[in-house]
C-alpha positions in Angstrom: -33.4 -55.1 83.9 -33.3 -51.2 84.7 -30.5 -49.9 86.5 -30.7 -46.6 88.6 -28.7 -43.9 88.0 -27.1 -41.7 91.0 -29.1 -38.9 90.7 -27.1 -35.6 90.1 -28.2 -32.2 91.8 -26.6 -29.0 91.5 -27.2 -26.9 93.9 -26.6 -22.7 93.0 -26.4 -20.9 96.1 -25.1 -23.4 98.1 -23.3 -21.0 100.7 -26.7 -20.0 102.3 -28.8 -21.6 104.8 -31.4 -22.2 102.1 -29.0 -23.9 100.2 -26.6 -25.7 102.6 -29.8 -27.5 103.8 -30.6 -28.4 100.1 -27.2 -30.1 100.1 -26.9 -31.6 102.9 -30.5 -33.2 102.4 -29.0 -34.3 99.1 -26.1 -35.7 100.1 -28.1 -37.9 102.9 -30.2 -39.0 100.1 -27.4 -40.1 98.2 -27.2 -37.7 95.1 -24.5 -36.4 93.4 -24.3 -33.4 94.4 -22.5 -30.3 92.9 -22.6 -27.2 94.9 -21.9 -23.9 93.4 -20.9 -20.7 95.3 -18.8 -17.7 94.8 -17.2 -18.2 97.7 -16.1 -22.2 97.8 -17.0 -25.0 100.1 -18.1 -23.5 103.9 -16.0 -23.4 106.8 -18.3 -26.3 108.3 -17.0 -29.3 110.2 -19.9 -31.6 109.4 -20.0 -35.0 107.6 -22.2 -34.0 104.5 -19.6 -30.9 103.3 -17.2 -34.0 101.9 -20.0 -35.4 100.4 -20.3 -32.5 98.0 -18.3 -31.0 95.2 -17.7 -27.2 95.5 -17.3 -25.4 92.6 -16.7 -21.9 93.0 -17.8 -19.6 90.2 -20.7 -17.0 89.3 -23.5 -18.7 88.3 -24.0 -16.0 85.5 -20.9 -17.0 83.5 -20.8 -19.9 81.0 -17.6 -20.8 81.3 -18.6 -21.6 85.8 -20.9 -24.6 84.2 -17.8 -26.4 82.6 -17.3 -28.9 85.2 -21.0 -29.4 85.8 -21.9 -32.9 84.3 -24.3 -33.3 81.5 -27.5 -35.3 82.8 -27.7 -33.3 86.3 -31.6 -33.9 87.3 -32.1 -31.1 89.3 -31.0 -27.9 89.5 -32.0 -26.0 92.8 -31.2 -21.9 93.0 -32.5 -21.0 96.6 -32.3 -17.2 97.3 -32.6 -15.2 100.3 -33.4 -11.8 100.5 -30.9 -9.8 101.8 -31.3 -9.4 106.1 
């Protein structure tokens, strides 16, 4: 018998809209999910922020993907340009 796995996403960028949306969809799908910003979790009082571990770090550094687990299944890096 196979077992499923939670699956784990990270999501880098998770501040913006692009990538608050990612989470949120994420966490309604019931991933994992790891959220990575430079500023820490949102000022948002909506369900889905608890659902999501912020880590706050620049994704550039090696030492900001300590806490990340191994196995992560996706890793989504949404961008915007600047407005």
């Amino acid at each position: 018998m196979t077992t499923m796995q939670t699956p784990i996403l990270i999501v880098v960028g998770a501040s913006g809209r692009i990538g608050r949306e990612v989470a949120r969809l994420g966490v309604g799908y019931g991933a994992d999910v790891y959220a990575l910003t430079r500023s820490g979790a949102p000022d948002l009082d909506e369900p889905w922020v608890h659902g999501v571990r912020w880590l706050t770090g620049d994704a550039n550094l090696a030492a900001t993907w300590a806490d990340v687990p191994a196995g992560a299944l996706v890793v989504a890096a949404p961008v915007e340009p600047p407005q």
